[in-house]
C-alpha positions in Angstrom: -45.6 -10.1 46.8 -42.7 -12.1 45.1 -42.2 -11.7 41.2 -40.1 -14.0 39.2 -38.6 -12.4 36.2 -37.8 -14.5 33.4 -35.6 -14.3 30.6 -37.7 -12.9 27.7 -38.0 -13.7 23.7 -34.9 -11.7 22.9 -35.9 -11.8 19.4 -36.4 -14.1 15.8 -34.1 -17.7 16.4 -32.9 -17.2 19.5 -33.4 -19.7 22.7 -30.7 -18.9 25.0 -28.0 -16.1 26.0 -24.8 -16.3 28.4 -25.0 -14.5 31.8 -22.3 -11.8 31.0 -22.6 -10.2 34.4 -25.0 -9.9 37.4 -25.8 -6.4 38.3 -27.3 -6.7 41.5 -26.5 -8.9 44.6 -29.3 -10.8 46.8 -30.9 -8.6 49.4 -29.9 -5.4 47.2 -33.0 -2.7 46.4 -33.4 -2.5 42.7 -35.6 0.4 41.0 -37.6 -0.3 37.7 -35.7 0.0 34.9 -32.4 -0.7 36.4 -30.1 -2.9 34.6 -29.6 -6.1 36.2 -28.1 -8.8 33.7 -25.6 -8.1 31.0 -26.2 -11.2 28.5 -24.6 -12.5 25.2 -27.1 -13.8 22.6 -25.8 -15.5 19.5 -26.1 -12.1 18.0 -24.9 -9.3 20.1 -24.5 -8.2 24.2 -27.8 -7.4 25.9 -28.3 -5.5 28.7 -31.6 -6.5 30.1 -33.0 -4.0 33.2 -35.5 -4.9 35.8 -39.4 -4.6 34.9 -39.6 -3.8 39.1 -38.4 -2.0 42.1 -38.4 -4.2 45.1 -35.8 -6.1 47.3 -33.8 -9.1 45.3 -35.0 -12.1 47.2 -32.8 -15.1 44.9 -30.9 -14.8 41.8 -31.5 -17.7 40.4 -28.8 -18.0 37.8 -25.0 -17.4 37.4 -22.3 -15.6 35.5 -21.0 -17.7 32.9 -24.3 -19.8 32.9 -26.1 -20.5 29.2 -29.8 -20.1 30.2 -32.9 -20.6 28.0 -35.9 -18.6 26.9 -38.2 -18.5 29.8 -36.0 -19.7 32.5 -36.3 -17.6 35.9 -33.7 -14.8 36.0 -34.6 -13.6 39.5 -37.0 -13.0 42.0 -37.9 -9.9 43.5 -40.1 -9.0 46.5 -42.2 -5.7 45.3 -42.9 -2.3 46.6 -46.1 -1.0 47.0 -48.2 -1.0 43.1 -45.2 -2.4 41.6 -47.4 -5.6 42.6 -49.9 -5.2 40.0 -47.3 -5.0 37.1 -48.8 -8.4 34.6 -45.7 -10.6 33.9 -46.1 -10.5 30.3 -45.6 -6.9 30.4 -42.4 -7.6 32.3 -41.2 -9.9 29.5 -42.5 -7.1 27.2 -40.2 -4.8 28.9 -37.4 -7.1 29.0 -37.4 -8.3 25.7 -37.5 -4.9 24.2 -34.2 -3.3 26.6 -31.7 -4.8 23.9 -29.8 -2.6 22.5 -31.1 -4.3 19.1 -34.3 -3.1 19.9 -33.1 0.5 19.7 -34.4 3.2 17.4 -31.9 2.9 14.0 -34.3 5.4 12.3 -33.2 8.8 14.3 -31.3 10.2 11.4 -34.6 9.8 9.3 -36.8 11.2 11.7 -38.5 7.5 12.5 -40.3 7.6 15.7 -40.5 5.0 18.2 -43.3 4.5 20.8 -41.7 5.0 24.3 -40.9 2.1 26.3 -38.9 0.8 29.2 -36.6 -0.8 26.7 -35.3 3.3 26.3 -34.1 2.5 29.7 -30.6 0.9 28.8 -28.0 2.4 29.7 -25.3 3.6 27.1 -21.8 3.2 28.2 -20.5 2.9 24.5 -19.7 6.3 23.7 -16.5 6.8 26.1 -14.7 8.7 23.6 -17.2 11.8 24.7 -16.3 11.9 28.2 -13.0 13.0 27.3 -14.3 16.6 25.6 -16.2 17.2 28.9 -14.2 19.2 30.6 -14.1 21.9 27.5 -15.4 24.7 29.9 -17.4 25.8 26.6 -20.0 26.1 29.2 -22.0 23.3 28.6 -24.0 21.3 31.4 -21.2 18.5 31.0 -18.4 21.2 31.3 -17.2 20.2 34.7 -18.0 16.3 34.3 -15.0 15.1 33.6 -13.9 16.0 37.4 -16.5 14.3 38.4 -16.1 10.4 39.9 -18.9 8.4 38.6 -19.5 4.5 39.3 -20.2 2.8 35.6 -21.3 -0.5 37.7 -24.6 1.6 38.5 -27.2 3.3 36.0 -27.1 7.1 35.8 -30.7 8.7 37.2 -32.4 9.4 34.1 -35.8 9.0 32.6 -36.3 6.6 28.8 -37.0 9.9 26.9 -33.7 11.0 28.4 -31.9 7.9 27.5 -33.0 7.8 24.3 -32.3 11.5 23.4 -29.4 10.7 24.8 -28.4 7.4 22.5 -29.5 9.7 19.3 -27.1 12.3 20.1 -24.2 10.0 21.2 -24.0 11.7 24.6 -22.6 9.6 27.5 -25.1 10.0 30.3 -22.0 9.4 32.6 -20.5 12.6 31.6 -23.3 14.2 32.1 -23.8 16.3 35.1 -27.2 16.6 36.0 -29.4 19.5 37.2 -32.8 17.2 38.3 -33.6 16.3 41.6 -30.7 14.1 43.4 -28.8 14.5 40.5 -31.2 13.5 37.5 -29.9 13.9 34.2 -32.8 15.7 32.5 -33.4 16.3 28.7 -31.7 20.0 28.9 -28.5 18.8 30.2 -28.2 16.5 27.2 -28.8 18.9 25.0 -26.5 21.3 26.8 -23.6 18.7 27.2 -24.4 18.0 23.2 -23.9 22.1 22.1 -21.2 22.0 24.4 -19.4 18.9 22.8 -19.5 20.0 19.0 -19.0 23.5 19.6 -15.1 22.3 21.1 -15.1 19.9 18.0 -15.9 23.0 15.5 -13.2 24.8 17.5 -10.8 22.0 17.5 -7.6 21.5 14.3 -9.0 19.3 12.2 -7.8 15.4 12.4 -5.7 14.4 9.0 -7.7 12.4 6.6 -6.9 8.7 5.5 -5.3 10.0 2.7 -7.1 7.1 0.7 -8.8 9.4 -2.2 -10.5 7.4 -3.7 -12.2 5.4 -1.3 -12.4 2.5 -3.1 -11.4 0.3 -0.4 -13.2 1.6 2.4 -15.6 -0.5 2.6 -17.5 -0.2 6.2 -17.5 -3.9 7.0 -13.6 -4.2 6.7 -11.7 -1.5 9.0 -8.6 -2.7 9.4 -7.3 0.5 10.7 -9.9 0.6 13.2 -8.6 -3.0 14.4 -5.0 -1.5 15.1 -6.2 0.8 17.2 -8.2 -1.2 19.8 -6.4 -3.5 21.8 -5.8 -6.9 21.4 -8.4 -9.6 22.1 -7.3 -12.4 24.1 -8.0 -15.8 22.5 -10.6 -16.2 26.0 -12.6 -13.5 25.0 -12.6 -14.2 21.2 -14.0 -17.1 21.9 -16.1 -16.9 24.6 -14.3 -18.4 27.5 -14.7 -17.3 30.5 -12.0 -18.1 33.5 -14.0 -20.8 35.8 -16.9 -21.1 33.0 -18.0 -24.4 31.8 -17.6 -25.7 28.6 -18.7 -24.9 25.9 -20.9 -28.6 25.1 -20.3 -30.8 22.2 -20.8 -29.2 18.5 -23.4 -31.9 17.6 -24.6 -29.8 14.4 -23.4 -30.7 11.1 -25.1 -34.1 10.5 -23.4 -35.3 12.8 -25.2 -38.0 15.8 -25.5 -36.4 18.6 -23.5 -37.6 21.2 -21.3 -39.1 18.4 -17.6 -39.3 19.5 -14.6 -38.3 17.1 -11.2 -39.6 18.1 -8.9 -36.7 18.9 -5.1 -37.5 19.2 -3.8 -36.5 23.4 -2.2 -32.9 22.0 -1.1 -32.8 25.6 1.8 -35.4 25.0 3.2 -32.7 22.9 3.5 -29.7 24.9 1.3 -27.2 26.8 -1.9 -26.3 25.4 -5.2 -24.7 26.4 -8.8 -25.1 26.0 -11.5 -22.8 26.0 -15.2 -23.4 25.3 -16.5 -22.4 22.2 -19.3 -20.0 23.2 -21.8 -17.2 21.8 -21.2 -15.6 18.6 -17.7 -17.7 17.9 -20.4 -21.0 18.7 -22.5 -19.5 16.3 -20.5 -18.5 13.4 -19.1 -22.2 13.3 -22.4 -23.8 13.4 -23.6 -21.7 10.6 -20.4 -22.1 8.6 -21.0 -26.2 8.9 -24.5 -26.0 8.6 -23.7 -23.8 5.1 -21.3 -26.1 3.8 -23.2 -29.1 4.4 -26.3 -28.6 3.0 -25.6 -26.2 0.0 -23.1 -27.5 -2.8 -21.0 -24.4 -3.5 -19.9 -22.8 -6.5 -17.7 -19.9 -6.8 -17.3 -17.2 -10.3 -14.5 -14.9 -10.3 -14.4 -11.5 -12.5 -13.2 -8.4 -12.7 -14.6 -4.6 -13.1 -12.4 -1.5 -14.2 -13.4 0.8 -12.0 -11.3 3.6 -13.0 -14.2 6.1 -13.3 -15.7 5.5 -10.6 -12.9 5.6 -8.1 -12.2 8.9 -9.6 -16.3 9.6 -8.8 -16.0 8.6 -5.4 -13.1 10.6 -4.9 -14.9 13.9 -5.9 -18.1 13.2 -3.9 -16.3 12.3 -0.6 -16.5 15.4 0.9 -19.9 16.1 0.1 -21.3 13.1 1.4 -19.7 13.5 4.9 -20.3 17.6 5.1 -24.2 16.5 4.5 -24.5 13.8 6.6 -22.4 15.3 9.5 -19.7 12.6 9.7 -16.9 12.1 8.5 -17.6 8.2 8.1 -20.2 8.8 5.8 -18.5 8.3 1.8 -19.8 6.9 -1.1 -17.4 3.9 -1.2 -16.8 1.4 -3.2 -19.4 -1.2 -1.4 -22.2 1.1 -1.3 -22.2 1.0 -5.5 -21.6 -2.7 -5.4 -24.3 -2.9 -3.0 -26.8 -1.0 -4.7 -25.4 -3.0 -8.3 -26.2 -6.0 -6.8 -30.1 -5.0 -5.9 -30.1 -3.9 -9.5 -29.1 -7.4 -10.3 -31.1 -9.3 -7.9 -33.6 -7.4 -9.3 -33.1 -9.1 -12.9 -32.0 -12.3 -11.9 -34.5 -13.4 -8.9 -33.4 -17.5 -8.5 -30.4 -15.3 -6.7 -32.8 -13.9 -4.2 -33.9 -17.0 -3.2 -33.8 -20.1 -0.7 -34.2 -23.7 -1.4 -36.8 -24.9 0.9 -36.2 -29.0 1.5 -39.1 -29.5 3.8 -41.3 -28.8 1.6 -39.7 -28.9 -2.0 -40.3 -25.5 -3.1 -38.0 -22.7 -4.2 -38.9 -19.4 -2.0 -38.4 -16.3 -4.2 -38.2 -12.8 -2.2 -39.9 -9.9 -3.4 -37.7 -7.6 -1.6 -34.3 -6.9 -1.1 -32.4 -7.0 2.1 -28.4 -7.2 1.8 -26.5 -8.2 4.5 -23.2 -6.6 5.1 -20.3 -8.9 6.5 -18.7 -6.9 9.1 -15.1 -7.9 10.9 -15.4 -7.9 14.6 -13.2 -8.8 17.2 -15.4 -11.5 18.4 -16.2 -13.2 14.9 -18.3 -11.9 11.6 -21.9 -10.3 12.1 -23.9 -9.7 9.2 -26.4 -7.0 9.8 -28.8 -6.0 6.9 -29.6 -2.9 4.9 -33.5 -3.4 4.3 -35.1 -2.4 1.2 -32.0 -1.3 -0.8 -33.7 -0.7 -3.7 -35.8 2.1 -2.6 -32.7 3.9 -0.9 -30.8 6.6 -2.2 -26.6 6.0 -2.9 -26.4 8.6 -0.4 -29.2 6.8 2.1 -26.9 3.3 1.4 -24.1 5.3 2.7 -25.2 6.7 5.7 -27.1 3.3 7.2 -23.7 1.6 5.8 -21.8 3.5 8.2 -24.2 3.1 11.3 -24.8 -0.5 10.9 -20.9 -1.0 11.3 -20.2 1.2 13.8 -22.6 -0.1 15.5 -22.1 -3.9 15.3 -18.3 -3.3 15.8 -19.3 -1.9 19.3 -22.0 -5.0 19.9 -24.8 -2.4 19.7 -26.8 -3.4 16.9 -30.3 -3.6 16.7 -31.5 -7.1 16.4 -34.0 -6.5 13.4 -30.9 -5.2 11.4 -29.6 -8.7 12.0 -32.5 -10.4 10.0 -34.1 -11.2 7.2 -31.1 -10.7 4.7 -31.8 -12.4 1.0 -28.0 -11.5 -0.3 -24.8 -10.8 1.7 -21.8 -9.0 0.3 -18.6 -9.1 1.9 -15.0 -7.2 1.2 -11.7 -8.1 1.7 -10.3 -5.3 -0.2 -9.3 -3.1 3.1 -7.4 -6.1 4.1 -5.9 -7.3 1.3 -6.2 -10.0 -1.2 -6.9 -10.2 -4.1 -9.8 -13.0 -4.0 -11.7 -15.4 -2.0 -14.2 -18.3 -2.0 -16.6 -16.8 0.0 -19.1 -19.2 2.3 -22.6 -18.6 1.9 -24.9 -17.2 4.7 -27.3 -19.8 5.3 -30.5 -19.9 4.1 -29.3 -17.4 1.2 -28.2 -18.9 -2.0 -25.7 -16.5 -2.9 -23.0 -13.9 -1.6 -20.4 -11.9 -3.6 -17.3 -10.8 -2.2 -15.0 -7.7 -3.6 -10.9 -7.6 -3.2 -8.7 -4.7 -3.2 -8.8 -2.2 -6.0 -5.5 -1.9 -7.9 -3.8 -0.1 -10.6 -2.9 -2.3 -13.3 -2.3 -2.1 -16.8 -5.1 -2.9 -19.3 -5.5 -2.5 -22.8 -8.2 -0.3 -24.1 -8.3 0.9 -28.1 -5.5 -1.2 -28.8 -3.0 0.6 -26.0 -1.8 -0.1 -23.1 -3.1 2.2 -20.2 -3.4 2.0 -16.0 -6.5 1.0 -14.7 -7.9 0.8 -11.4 -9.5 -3.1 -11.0 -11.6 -4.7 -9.0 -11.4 -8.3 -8.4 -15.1 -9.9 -7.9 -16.3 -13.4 -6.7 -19.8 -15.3 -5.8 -20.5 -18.1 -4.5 -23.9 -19.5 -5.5 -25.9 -22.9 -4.5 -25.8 -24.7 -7.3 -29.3 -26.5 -7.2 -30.6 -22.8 -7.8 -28.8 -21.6 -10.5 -26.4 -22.4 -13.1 -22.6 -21.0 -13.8 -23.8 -19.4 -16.7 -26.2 -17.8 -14.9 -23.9 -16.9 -12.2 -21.9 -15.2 -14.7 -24.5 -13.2 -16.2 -25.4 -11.9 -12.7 -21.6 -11.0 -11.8 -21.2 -9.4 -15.4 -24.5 -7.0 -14.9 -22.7 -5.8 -11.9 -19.6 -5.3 -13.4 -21.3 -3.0 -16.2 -22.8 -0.8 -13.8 -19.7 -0.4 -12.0 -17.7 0.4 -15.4 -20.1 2.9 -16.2 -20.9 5.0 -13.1 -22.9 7.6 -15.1 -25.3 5.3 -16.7 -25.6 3.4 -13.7 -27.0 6.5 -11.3 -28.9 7.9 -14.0 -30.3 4.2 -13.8 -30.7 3.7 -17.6 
């Protein structure tokens, strides 16, 4: 019997994906649960595995092909019972092997109901594979002799996988002790001791030196950018050599199929042109389709964080020893972030959307802030859900996952929606302001610049301060500047007053 797989609902406004790669080859065996497309969605890579095991009869689609939700992937001639697999469980399946749709709740003890979307397999974590060979005598001791092929999936069962993923264990450095070589759920474990017991016994790395953290905001890393190599202008974009293009940008309000006049930048020298694909695709029609229909506004301030930095700087340690990574610090965006729920909190028209179809302004009673996190393919904003019932210490730790995690295109794709405020921070950059574009359909976002020392005058003398520059930009048909102001100023006074603010009177 011949099944057709199609592309699945990948999730909550998105219709199509780019064929990445093509796992498998035509007349090629597949098992279930094998990876067989590697796709790009407007939000993040997907690695998609097969709902079968049979024999690839046609692949129906292409590398560097944009296909749609429900178009046919592949067809596959089945083995035995594999037969009576239902199609919509296959989608199921599908659907649910992005790495979006990955348990974000480990940490917390959330459990998950098993599901072939634990299949996917992790190559992320190659910084692992390196420790391998420790010969602390764990079941990964000897891997890194070992010659593995990363083009095929490593013999391993979902619970595996997914223990796997919550430890941060490459299952490719991982030799294991199953049957025809399965990695089983000891060996992870094993490899895991044997990993951070060579870390424990390691010299421990320098620290930023930073001390008071108050510009080391997650979603701005430029350090981590100086490390990775550079991005070709291709891959930024989405080009891909031999691909199509990219198709008109008819969004905007613009007719489609409307023609602008270019001038022949040919006649001047070389030039290139890549199609504007994916994320980068994305990110501009959300950026025009912001700025069209939302009439901007932007309020600047400032906030003397002096106390606080000196807070941060005492708690730093503390907050990484108790979570169990380093990356883990109250910085400055997780106070600004939790100030900001306190002010949504108090002024609601900024938790809101202006809905034209019908004339009514939506008000959320809840609070999800979206974090604006530098990538080398464009700016994702994944969410933080429910700030206001979290902890400062619980806002730190899902800070840090959330942009680790989107960095390395691995975020899930519910911590991509449903965001009612974004914050974003320039201050690990540089800067010391911005006009920050709103994240459509919100009605607001604040931004935050470096904090510097500067004089100020307090008690009639001149002393040196640590300030913060602040800046929103709010929809104007919502709410008014003074408003605005008000808002911004209720942040700034919890910030000032760090004590107050956590004691949260």
């Amino acid at each position: 019997m011949t099944a057709q797989f199609i592309l699945p609902d990948l999730g909550e406004g998105i219709h199509e994906a780019e064929i990445i790669a093509v796992k498998v080859k035509e007349g090629e065996t597949v098992k279930e649960d094998q990876v067989i497309f590697e796709v790009e969605t407007d939000k993040a890579v997907v690695e998609i595995p097969s709902p079968y095991a049979g024999v690839v009869s046609k692949i129906h689609v292409q590398q560097g092909q944009t296909v749609t939700v429900g178009s046919v992937m592949i067809s596959v001639e089945l083995d035995g019972a594999a037969s009576a697999a239902p199609a919509k469980q296959a989608e199921k399946s599908a659907g649910q092997s992005a790495p979006e749709a990955k348990s974000a709740g480990a940490a917390k003890g959330e459990t998950k109901t098993e599901s072939k979307a634990d299949s996917k397999v992790d190559q992320s974590q190659k910084a692992l594979a390196g420790v391998s060979g420790n010969g602390k005598g764990s079941a990964g001791a000897s891997s890194s002799s070992i010659t593995v092929d990363r083009s095929r999936p490593v013999p391993a069962t979902p619970a595996t996988r997914r223990l796997a993923r919550e430890l941060g264990v490459d299952l490719y450095a991982v030799r294991g002790s199953g049957a025809a070589g399965r990695v089983m759920k000891e060996d992870v474990m094993a490899f895991a001791a044997g990993t951070l017991e060579s870390k424990l016994g390691s010299s421990p790395s320098t620290g930023s030196g930073s001390g008071s953290g108050a510009n080391a905001g997650a979603e701005q890393s430029a350090a981590a950018h100086k490390s990775s190599a550079p991005v070709s202008m291709a891959e930024k974009f989405g080009g891909a050599e031999g691909g199509s293009g990219g198709g008109p940008l008819n969004f905007g309000g613009r007719a489609a199929g409307g023609h602008i006049e270019y001038p022949d930048f040919a006649k001047h020298g070389k030039v290139e042109r890549l199609p504007l694909k994916s994320i980068r695709r994305k990110i501009a029609q959300s950026m025009t389709q912001s700025w069209t229909l939302i009439p901007h506004v932007t309020t600047f301030d400032e906030a003397n964080v002096t106390d606080l930095t000196k807070l941060i700087s005492k708690y730093e340690k503390e907050f990484a020893e108790r979570a169990g990574n380093p990356k883990v610090r109250p910085t400055m965006t997780v106070f600004v972030l939790k100030a900001v729920a306190s002010a949504l909190a108090k002024f609601p028209q900024f938790n809101s959307s202006l809905d034209e179809n019908t004339g009514e302004i939506v008000i959320k009673h809840y609070y999800n802030l979206g974090v604006a996190v530098a990538t080398d393919r464009g700016l994702i904003v994944p969410v933080i859900k429910n700030i206001n019932e979290k902890s400062f210490f619980e806002v730190a730790v899902e800070l840090a996952d959330i942009a680790a995690k989107t960095r390395a295109g691995k975020i899930e794709l519910d911590r991509l929606q449903g965001g009612t405020f974004t914050v974003t921070n320039i201050g690990a950059i540089g800067g010391t302001g911005a006009a920050p574009m709103i994240n459509f359909p919100e009605c607001a976002i604040m931004g935050m610049a470096r904090a510097a020392e500067k004089p100020i005058v307090k008690n009639g003398a001149i002393e040196i301060g640590t300030i913060m520059p602040l800046f929103m930009s709010f929809d104007h048909r919502l709410a008014d500047g003074a408003e605005a102001a008000y808002f911004v100023q209720h942040v700034v006074k919890l910030l000032e007053d760090p004590f107050k603010f956590v004691l949260d009177i």
